[in-house]
Every structure is written in C-alpha cells, then in structure tokens.
C-alpha positions in Angstrom: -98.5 57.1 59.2 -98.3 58.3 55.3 -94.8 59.5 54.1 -94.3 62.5 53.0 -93.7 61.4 49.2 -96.9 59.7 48.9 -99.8 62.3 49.5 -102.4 62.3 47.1 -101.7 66.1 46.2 -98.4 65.3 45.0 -99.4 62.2 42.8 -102.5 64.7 41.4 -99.8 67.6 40.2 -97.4 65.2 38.9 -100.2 64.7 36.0 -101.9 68.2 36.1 -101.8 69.6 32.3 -100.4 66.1 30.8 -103.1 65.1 27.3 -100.0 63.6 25.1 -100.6 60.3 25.0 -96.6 59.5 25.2 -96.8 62.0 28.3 -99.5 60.0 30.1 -97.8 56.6 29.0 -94.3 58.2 30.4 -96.7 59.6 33.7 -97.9 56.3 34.4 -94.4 54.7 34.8 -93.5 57.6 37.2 -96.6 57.0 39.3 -95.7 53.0 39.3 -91.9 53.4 40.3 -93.7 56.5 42.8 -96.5 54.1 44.1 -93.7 50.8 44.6 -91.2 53.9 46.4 -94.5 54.7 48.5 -95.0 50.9 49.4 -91.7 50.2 50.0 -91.0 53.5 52.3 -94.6 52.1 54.3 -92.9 48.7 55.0 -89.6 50.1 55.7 -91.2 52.8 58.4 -93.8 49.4 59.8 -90.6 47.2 59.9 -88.7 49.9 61.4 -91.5 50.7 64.3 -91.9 46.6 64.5 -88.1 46.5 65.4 -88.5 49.0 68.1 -91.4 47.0 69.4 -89.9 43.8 69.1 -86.7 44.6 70.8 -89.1 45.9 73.8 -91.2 43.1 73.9 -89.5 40.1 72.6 -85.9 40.5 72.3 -85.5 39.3 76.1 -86.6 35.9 75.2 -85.9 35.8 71.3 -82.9 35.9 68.6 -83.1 37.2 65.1 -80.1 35.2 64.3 -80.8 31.5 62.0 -79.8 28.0 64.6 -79.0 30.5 67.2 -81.5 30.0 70.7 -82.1 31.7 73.7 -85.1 31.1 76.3 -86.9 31.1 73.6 -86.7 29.6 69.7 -84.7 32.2 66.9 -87.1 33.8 65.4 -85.1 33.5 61.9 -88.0 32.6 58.9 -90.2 31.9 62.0 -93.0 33.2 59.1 -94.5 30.1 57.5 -92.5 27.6 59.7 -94.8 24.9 61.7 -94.8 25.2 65.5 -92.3 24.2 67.5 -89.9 22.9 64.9 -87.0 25.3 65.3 -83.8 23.7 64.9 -82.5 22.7 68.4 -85.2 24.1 70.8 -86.9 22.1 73.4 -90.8 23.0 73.2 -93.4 22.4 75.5 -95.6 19.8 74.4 -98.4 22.5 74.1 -96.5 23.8 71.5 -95.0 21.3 69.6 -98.6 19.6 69.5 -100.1 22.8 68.5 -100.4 21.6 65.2 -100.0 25.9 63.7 -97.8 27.1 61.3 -96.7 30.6 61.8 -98.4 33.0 59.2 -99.9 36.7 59.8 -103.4 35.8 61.5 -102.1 32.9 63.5 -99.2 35.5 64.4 -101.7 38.3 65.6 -104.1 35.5 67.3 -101.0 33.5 69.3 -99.8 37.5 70.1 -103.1 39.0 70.9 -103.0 35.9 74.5 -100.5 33.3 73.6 -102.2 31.3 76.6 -105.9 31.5 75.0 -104.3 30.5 71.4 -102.0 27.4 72.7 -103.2 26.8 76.2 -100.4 25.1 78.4 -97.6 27.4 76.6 -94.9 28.5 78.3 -95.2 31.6 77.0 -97.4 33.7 78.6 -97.9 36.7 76.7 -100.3 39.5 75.6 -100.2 42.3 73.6 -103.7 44.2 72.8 -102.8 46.9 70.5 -103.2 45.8 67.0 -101.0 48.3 65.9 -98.4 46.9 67.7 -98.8 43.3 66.8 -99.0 43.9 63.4 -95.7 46.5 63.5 -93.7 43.0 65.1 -95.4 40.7 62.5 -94.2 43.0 59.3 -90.8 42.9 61.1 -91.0 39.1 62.1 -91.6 38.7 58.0 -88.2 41.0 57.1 -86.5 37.8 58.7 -87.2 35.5 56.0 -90.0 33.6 55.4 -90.0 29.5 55.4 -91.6 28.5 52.5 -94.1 25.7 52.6 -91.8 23.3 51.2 -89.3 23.7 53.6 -91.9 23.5 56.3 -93.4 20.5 55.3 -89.7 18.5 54.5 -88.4 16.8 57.7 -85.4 16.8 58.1 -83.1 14.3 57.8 -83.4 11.7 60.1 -81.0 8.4 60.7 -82.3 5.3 61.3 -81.6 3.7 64.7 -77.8 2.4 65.1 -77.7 -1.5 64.7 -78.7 -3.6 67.2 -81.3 -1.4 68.6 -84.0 -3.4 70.7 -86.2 -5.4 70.3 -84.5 -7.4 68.1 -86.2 -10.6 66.0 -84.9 -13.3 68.6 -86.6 -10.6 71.6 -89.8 -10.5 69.8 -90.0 -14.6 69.7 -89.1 -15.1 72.9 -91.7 -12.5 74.1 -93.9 -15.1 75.6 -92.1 -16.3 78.7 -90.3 -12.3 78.5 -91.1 -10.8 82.0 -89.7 -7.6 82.0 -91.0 -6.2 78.4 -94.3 -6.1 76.8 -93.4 -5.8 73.5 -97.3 -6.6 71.5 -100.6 -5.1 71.1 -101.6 -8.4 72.9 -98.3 -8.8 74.9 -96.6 -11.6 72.3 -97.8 -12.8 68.3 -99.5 -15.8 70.1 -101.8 -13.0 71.7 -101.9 -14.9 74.8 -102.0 -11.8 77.3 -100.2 -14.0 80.1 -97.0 -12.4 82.4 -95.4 -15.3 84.3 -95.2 -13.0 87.0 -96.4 -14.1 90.5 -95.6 -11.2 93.5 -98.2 -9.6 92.7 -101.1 -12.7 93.9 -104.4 -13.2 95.5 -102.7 -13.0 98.7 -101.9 -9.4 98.5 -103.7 -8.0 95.9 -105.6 -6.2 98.6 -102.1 -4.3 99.2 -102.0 -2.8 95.5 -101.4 1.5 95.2 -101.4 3.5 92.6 -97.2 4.9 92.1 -97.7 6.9 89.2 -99.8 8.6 86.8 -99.7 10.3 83.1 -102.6 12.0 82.2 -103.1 14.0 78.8 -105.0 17.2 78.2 -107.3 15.4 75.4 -110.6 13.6 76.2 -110.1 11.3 73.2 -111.1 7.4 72.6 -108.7 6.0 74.6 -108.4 2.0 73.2 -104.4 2.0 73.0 -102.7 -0.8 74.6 -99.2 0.7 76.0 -95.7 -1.1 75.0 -93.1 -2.0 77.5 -89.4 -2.0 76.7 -86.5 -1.8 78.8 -88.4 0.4 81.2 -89.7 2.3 78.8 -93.6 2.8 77.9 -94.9 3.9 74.9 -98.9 4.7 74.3 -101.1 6.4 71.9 -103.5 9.3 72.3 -105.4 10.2 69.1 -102.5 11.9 67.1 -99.8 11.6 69.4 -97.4 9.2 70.5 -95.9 9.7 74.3 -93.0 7.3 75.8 -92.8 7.7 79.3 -91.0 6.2 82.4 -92.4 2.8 83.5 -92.1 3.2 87.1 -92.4 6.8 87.5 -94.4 8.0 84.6 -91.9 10.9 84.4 -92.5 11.7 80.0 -89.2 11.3 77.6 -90.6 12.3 74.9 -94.0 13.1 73.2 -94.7 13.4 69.1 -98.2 14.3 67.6 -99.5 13.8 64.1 -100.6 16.9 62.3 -102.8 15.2 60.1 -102.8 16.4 56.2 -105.9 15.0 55.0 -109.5 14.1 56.1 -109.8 11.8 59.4 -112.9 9.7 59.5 -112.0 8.4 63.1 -109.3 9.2 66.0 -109.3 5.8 67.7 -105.7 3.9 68.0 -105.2 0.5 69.4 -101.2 1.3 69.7 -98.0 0.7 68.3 -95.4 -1.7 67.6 -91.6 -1.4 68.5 -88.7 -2.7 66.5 -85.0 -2.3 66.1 -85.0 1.0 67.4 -88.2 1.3 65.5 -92.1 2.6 66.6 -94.6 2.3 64.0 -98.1 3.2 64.2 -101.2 4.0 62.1 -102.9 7.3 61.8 -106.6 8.5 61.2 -106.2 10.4 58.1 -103.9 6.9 56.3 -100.7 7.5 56.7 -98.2 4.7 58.5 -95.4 6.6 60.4 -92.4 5.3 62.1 -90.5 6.9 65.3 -87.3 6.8 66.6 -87.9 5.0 70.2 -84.9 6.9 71.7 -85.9 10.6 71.4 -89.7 10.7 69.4 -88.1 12.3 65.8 -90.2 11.2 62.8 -88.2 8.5 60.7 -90.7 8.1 57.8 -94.3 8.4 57.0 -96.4 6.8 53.9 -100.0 7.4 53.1 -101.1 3.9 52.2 -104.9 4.3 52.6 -107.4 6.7 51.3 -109.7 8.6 53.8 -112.3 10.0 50.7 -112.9 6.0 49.7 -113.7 5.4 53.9 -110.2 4.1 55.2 -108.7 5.2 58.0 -106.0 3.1 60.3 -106.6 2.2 63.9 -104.9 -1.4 64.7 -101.9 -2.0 66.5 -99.6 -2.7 63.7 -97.3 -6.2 63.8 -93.5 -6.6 63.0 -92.2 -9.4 61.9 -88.0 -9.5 60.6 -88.1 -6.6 58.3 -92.0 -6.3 57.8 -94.5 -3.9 59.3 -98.2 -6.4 58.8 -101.2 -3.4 58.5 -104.3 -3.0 57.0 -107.4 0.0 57.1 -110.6 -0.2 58.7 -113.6 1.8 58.2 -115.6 -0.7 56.7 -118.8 0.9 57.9 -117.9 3.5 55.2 -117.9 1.6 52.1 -114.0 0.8 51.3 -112.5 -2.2 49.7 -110.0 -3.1 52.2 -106.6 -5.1 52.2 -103.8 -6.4 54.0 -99.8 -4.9 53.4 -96.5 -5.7 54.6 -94.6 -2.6 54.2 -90.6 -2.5 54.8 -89.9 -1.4 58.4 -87.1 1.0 57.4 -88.6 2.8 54.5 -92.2 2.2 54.8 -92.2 0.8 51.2 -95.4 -1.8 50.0 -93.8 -5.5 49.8 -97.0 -7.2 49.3 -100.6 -7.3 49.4 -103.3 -9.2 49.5 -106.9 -8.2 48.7 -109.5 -8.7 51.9 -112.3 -7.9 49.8 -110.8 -9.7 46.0 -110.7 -8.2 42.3 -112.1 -10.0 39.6 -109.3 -12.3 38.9 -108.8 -13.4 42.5 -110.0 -16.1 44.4 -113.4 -15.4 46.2 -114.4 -12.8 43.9 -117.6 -15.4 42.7 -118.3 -14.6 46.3 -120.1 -11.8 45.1 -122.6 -12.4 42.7 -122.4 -8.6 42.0 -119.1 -7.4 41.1 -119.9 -3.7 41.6 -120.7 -4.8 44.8 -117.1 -5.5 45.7 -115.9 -2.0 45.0 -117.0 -0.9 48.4 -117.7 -4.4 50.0 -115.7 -3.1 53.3 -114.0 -6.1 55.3 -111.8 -4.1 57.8 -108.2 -4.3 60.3 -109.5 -2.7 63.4 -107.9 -5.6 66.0 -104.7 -7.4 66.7 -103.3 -10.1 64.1 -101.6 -13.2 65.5 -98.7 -15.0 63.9 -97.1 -18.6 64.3 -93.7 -17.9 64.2 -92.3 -21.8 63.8 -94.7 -21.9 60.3 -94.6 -18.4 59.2 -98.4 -18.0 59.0 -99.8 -15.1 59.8 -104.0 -14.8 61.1 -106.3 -11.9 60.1 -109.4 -11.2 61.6 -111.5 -10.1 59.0 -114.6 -7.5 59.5 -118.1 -7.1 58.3 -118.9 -6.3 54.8 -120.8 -3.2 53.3 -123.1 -2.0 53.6 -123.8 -3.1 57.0 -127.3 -4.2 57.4 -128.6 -4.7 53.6 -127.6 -7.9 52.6 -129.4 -8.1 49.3 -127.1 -4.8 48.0 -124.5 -8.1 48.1 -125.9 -11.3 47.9 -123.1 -14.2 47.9 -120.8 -15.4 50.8 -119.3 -12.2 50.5 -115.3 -13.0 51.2 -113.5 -12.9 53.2 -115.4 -10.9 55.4 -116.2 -12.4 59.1 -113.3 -14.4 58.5 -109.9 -16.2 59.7 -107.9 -15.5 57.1 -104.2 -17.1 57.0 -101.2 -16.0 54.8 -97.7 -16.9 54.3 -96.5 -13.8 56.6 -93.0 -13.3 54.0 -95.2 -13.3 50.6 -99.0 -12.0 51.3 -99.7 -15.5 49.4 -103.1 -17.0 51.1 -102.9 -20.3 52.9 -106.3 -20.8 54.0 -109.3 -19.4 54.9 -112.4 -19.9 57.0 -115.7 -17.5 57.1 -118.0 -17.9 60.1 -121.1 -15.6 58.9 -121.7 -15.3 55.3 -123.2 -12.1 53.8 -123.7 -10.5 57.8 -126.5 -8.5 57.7 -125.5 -7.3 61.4 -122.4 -5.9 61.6 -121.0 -8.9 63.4 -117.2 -8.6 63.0 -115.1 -11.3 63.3 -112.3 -9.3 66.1 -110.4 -11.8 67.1 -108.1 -14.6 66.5 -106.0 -14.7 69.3 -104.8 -16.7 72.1 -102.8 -19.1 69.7 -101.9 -21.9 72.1 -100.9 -25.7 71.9 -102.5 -28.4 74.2 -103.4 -32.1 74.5 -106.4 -33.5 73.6 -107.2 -37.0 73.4 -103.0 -38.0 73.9 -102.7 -35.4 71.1 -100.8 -32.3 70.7 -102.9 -29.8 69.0 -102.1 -26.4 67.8 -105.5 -24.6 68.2 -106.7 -21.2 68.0 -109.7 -19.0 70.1 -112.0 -17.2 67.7 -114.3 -14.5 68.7 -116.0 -11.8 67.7 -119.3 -9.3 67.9 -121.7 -12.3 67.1 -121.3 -13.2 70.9 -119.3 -16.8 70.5 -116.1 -18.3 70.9 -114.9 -21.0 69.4 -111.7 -22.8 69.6 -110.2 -24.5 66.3 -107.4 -26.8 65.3 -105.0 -24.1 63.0 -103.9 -27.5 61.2 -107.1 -29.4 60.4 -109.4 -26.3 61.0 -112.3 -28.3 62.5 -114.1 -26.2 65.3 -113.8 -28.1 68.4 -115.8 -26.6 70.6 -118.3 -23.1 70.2 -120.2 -21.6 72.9 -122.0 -18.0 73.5 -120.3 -15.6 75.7 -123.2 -12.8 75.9 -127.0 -13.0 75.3 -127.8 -14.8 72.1 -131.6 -14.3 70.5 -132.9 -14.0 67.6 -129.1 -14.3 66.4 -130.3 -15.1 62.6 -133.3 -12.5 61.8 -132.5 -10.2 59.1 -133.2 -6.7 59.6 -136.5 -5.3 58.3 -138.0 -1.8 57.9 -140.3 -2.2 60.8 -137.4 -3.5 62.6 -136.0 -6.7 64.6 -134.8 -7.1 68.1 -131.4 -9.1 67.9 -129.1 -10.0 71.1 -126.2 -9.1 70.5 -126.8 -6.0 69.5 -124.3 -3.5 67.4 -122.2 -3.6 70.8 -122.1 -6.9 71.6 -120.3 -10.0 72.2 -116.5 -9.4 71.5 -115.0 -5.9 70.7 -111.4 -4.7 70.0 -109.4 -6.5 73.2 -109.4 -10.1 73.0 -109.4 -13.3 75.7 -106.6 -13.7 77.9 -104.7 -17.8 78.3 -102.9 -19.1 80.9 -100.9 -21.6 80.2 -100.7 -22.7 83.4 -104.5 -23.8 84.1 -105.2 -24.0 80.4 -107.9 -21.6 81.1 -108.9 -18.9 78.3 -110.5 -16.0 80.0 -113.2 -14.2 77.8 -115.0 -10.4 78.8 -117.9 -9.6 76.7 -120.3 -7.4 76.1 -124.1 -7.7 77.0 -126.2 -5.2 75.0 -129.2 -5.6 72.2 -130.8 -3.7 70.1 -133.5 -3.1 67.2 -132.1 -3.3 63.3 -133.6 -1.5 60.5 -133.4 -1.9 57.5 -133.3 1.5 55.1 -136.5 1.5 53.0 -134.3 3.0 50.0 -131.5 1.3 48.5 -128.4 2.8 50.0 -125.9 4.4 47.9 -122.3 5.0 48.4 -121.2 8.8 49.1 -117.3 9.0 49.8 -116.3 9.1 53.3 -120.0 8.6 54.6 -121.0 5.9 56.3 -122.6 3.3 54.5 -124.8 1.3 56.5 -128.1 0.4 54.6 -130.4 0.7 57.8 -129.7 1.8 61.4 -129.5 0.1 65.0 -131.3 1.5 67.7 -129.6 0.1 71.0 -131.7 -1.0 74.2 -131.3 1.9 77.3 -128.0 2.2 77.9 -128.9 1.4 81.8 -129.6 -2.5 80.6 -126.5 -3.0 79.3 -124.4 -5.2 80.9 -120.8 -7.4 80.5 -119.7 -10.7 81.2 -116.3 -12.6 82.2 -116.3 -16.1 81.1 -113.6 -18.7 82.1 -113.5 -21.4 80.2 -111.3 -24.8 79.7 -109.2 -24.3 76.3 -109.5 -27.9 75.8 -113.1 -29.1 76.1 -115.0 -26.3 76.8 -116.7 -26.5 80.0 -117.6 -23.3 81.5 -115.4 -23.1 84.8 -116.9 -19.9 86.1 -119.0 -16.9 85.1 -119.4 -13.3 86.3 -122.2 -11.0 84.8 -120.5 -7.3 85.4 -122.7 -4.0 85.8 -121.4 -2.7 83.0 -120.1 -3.5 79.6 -116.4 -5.4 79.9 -114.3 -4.0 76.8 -110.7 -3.5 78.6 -108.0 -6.1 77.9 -107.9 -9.2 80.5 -104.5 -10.2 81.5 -103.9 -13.3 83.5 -100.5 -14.3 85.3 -99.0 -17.1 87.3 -99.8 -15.5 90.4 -103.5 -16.5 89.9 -105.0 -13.4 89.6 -106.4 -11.6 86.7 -106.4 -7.7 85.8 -108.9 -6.1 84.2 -111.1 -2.5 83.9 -114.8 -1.5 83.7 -116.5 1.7 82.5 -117.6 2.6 85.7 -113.7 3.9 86.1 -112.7 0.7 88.0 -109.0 -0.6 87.4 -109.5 -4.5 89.1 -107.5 -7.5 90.4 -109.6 -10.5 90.3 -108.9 -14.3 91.5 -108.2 -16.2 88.2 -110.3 -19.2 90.1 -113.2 -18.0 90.8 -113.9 -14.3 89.3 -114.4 -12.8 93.3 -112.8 -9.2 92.8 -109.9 -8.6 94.9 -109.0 -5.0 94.2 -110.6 -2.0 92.4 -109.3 1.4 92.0 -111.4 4.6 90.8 -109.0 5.8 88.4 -111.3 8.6 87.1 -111.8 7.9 83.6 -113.7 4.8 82.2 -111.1 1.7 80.9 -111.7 0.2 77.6 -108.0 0.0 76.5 -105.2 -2.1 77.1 -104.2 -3.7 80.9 -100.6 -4.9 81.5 -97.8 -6.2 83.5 -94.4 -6.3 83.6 -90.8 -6.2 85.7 -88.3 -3.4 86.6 -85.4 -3.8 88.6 -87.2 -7.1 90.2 -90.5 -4.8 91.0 -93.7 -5.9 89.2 -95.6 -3.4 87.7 -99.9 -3.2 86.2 -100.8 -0.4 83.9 -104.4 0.5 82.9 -105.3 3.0 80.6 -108.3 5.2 81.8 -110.1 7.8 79.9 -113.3 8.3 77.1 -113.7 4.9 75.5 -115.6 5.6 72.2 -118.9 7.7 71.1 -121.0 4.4 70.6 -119.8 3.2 74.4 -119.5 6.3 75.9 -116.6 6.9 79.0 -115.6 9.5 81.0 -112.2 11.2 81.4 -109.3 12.8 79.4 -106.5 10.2 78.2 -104.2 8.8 81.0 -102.5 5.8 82.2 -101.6 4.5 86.1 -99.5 1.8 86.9 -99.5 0.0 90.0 -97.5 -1.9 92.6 -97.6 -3.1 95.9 -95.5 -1.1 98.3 
C-alpha cells in the first residue's frame, strides 16, 4: 500500500518551476525529511497490519512483554536472538539444537512451515502468504532487536556449589567403584574392569534390553557414556545429553553451535568433576557444563581448526586440571598437550608433542621446517598413576603421513609413550616405538596400567598398543618391554610406500583403534579386540605441500574389499604373554571390551551386535541386534543393587563405515 503523502505526483510538483540553486538546495531537504516521513509512515502502516496479523496468529501462544512466557517463549528482541535461548523457557530439543538465530529470512523460512525449517518442533505452524509473514516480521522487529553481542554473551552462570560429585578421593577410588563409571576407560588405570558378578555366564542368556535413547543424527558415534549417581552422560557430534541410567528417560540435552571451521565431528566423551562436564569440540574449543541442569559454564578455544586441529579425546581431570590435547594430525598441525584449570578453562601448562627449536627432541628432525606441521595427535584416552603423579600420552603419527623423506629423523615424540609430571607439563620420560612412520601407525594406547608379580617381584607395568597390530607390555619403572606380540595380521610390516605401491598388513585400519584392551585383575588376563584389514600404500609422486585445514598425507592407501576384512579378540596372560585364547570375528572389532568378576566379557561388532561373551574361552553367550553398528564405548555399572550394560550403537566413522543414527541401550536381566 503507498500513503497518500508519498505519490510520485506530489514529490514532482513540490519542485516544478524551482532553477535557484538555494531553492533546489532548500527542495532537496524537503524531499529528504518528505522521503524519511514516507518511510517511516510505510513501516508504521506494515508494523500496524503485522500487529493485526500477529495478534490473530500468534498472540494465543506468544507475549510481547520482556522475561514474561506463555506456551510459547516472549517474543521481546526475539530479532537477532539465537534459538531457544529465551530467558526461562523450556524448548524442545529440536529447537534449542537448531543452532538459528532469529533474523528476517530465517523468520520468513521458520514461518513459511516451522516443521520443514526445525523438524521435531513443537510448533507446528504455516503461514503461505508472504505478505503476511513479512507484515509479523516488521512488527516482530518494532520489539527490539538483540544485538549480536548480547546474543552471543552467556549469561552468567555459577559454578557448581561445593562438594559437588565426583570429588578427587571418588575419582581414585574409581577402580573397585561399582556403582559409577566415572572415565573414558572406566578409571585413570584404564583397566575397563566392573567388580560386578550378577550379571555371569550362567544367565547371560537371560539379558533384555530395558531402555533405549536414540538421537535424530546419524553421526560417528565413538563416545564412551559416563555414569554418576544414576546419571549418564554421552556425546553426539555437537551435543551433550545426560539421561537416566535405568530408564533412559533425558534430563537435559546441550549442543555446540560451533563458531568456526570443523575438520571432524567424532567425540570419544567427556569427563565429570565437582559438579563439572568438560568436553572437546570439533571446531577447538574446550567447554564445560553444569552436570545438574546442561547450562554452559565456560568455553575456550585452545586449538586452531585453519592449522588442522580439531578435539576429539575424552578429556582427563585430575584435582583442579582438565589433561587435553588436539588431533588432526593427518592435516599437518604441530600438536601439544595442556592442562587447563577446571573452573575457568585457563592454560596452566604445556608441553610441546611435536618440540620447538629449543626443546628436547627437536634434533629429531633433521629439518626444522619440517616440525612446523610434523602432526603427533590426542585422539585416545590418557592414563595416569595417581600414587607418582605421572601422567601417559599416547602419541600419534607424524606428517605427512606416508612420505617419510618430507621428515627424515626419529621424528619425536610421535608413535610414542610419552610421560609427564601430571601438576607441571615437565617431561619424565619417553619411549618411541616406530621412528619416522611412514604408515600412519598411531600409537592409541597406553592403557590398562596394572601391578603384578613376576619372578617374586612386584612390577608396575603398562599394555601398549596401537595401529601397527602389537601389544606389548612394559615395566613403567625400568621401561624394558617384557613381552610383544601381534594381535592382527602382520606382513610386510617394514616396506615403505612407493609410487607403484606396497601391500602392508595392517593396513590404514588395522591393529588397535580408539578403544583399548580390557584387564581383569582377577585372572590377570588383558583382553585385546583388533582389527584385521590391509591395504596398498602409495606414495605421492610430487612432494606434498601443506594447504591449511587439508589433509596432508603425502601418498594414499587403497584398503583391500571391505568384505575381507575381519577382527580379532585376543586373551592374553599380562604377565608372560602366552596366548590363552583367540577368536577371529566376521567383522572388524573397534567397540570397547569390558571384563568383570562375573567372568563374562561385553563387547559390540559392526554387524549391530551388542554381545556377552565367556571371559574363558571367547564362546558368545548373548548378542542383541541393536540396529546401528557399535564402535563406541561398552559399560557396566549398579543402581539400587540392579546391574546395568550400556552399548552405544550407531554410524561408526566414514573410513569404517556403520549403520544407524546415534543411540545408546542398556541392559539387564529381569
């Protein structure tokens, strides 16, 4: 509609006749204050009709009025504000994971089908005429406007009340702890042992399945859940959900909207302290949760997606330090280790994976540019000894990937156990296992930590794996290897790669992923699943060269048919060795193993198999389609006297493939 004031005869006679140039300087002004009148009686008339419509369409649902709710959020400065962060309104998780911020088109899309723009919306609305949505988003902006300050500030958030679980002594003591599962790997010894026995190879057979949580998002599902007090708590991608336990009935759920470039969604999981959940996210920032209702606490962006960082391992806390490091070696980066204060998220120390020219290690690499983007990534669970305060990295495989003579040297501390005083970054000791890897062979794991007798002696030792296909077990004081032995097909282990290409066994997916072997304690048994699949490296005729937040590999691996691919689950004596039993599985075996004193052992596969197995011999007991493929974490705990098994189920990675959108189902016998 034009107003009457504004049509184009009137501004033509209002200069009809006028040559003086103080005239048409003085005309000029009258048509500006007549063209901003004009304007301003157009958005007064829109704003007007957008009232009518909104009270006719929205009002039912919807307040004008600032911290004032109905069924729906206040509408008040809803222009520029992020989804579902209206003061004191409960959103579905649809919305509140929608990851939009209110402006005109997201406005006119949401309005146009509310249902098609945030599917799972509780909202259910759809207005066709433009007209009309474009009259209620002129009014919608006559409310205020939240400016993109105020929409990116959180607000302000106290920290947990003292004495908030788990505390330090909790955490220490999480070992023989039945109830909680309170690590990555259940305890920092990584020992993945519950001394839980209902639940044995009597009555496996009995198992059911008593709940399920299952998200919307077919995403790599990796994350290995957290027990506390009945509480779980998991990772999907971005988001964060703590549920129920026993009845997977959701408390609370918080996504990520992430502000920056995300090289990769995978998460391995949390870690809970004092009230406190931290966690890594894909595009480098650390974040910490409240545990009791979701609400962001802090967030710090401590690594940088452009150089190829991005964080995906389960973070561990020790007293008032959060112990994390980025991955992403495959893209070039020059990677590290932090401790970062658990309450503000501030840098207390670090220490250089791949070193600077000052620092031991950096002769290494007998080119120094080299070590600018030498990789060396935190993709797995660390382990710490408590009693001495030394804290174990697994370091990764350097860059790029496959061309060794890019960086010729040892290349530290890549492929290597790496130990550090765990209050002051300050290095301890190291050991490398593959100098300048020219297969991607990461070291993953350096977990279980475990004391046993050998020869009359008390020895603290420690199982080392990784994607080389061996394990080996070591003395953490003397660091001699006592025993090594292959847990997948080894051939060819030591060719490097050439243009024409090599067949190698394992192959980029072999041998030892992200979840490492399980030790019981009582039969002194470590329990090892591996993977069984080779492949053909090439080497990249060119020299490569770094391009940010590419990956940098220097050749290519071409994996055997997926159909030959297999997995193993290896038990083996912690003390000498000896092989006591071996299972070659149908597919590859990346799930967590978790062993208890009720002699059975739980497990996954990727043909969507949650399974109970006999801890002496490897016959399966149980198995339960769960409908998504299981490369994550596998637990158990106790509620109210009840034990409990959780598996997550769902897509495992792009490389390995899966089935299924993100969920996890606990079990129980009846």
């Amino acid at each position: 509609m034009i107003h009457p004031q504004c049509s184009e005869r009137h501004l033509r006679s209002t200069v009809a006749g006028e040559n003086h140039a103080m005239q048409a300087a003085a005309t000029w002004l009258v048509l500006g204050a007549m063209a901003f009148s004009c304007s301003r009686a157009i958005a007064q008339a829109d704003a007007a009709a957008g009232k009518t419509a909104f009270a006719n369409q929205c009002s039912s649902c919807h307040t004008t009025e600032p911290g004032k709710n109905a069924f729906g959020p206040s509408l008040a400065r809803v222009v520029g504000r992020r989804a579902g962060t209206a003061p004191g309104y409960k959103y579905t998780d649809a919305m509140a994971n929608s990851g939009l911020t209110w402006d005109q088109k997201t406005l006119d899309s949401f309005l146009t089908s509310t249902t098609a723009k945030v599917p799972g919306t509780a909202m259910a609305v759809a207005l066709p005429n433009a007209s009309e949505r474009a009259a209620i988003i002129g009014y919608l902006e006559t409310l205020g406007v939240t400016t993109s300050a105020q929409a990116q500030a959180p607000a302000a958030v106290e920290l947990p009340p003292p004495g908030a679980g788990p505390t330090q002594d909790e955490l220490n003591h999480a070992p023989s702890d039945t109830q909680n599962w309170m690590y990555a790997s259940k305890d920092y010894s990584g020992q993945r042992f519950v001394n839980l026995a209902q639940i044995n190879t009597k009555n496996a057979h009995q198992l059911r399945a008593v709940c399920m949580i299952r998200s919307e998002t077919a995403a790599p599902t990796q994350t290995n859940p957290i027990v506390y007090k009945g509480v779980m708590y998991a990772t999907v991608d971005t988001t964060v959900v703590a549920f129920d336990a026993t009845t997977c009935r959701k408390r609370w759920t918080y996504k990520w909207n992430a502000t920056g470039h995300a090289i990769s969604p995978t998460n391995r999981g949390v870690a809970i302290k004092d009230g406190i959940l931290v966690r890594g996210t894909s595009d480098g920032h650390l974040i910490a949760l409240d545990m009791d209702k979701g609400r962001l606490l802090w967030s710090r962006q401590i690594a940088d997606s452009q150089a190829g960082q991005f964080l995906s391992m389960p973070p561990l806390i020790f007293e008032d330090l959060v112990l994390y490091g980025p991955a992403g070696a495959d893209f070039g980066p020059k990677n590290w280790v932090g401790a970062f204060k658990l309450t503000t998220g501030e840098q207390v120390w670090r220490f250089n994976l791949i070193p600077d020219d000052s620092e031991p290690g950096a002769d290494s690499w007998r080119d120094a540019q080299a070590r600018q983007h030498g990789g060396g990534s935190l993709w797995t669970p660390l382990a710490l000894d408590v009693a001495k305060g030394i804290l174990y990295l697994p370091v990764g495989n350097p860059a790029p990937d496959f061309n060794g003579a890019v960086r010729t040297g040892d290349d530290l501390y890549t492929d290597s156990v790496v130990a550090l005083d765990v209050h002051t970054g300050k290095l301890l000791w190291y050991r490398q296992f593959i100098p300048n890897d020219t297969h991607d062979s990461d070291l993953s794991q350096v977990s279980p930590l475990f004391t046993a007798k050998i020869g009359g002696k008390s020895r603290d030792l420690m199982a080392i794996s990784g994607k080389d296909g061996l394990l080996r077990v070591m003395d953490r004081d003397t660091r001699d290897v006592l025993f090594e032995l292959p847990i997948t097909t080894r051939e060819n282990v030591d060719a490097a790669p050439t243009v024409e290409g090599i067949h190698r066994c394992p192959g980029l997916l072999g041998g030892m992923e992200w979840n490492g072997p399980a030790y019981s304690p009582v039969t002194k048994t470590i329990y090892v699943a591996a993977v069984d699949w080779c492949g053909t490296f090439k080497l990249a005729a060119e020299k490569p060269e770094f391009v940010p937040a590419a990956h940098y590999y220097g050749g290519a691996v071409i994996p055997d048919a997926r159909e030959t691919s297999r997995g193993w689950l290896t038990a083996i004596d912690g003390t000498t060795g000896k092989v006591r039993w071996h299972q070659q599985w149908p597919t590859p075996l990346v799930a967590a193993v978790t062993a208890t004193s009720g002699g059975v052992l739980f497990t996954g596969d990727l043909n969507n198999d949650f399974l109970v197995l006999d801890a002496a011999n490897g016959k399966k007991l149980y198995s339960f389609n769960t409908g998504g493929s299981i490369g994550g974490g596998v637990i158990s705990y106790e509620v109210g006297g009840k034990q409990y098994v959780a598996t997550t189920s769902g897509v495992v990675s792009g490389f390995f493939g899966g089935s299924g959108t993100s969920a996890v189902i606990v079990f129980a016998l009846p």
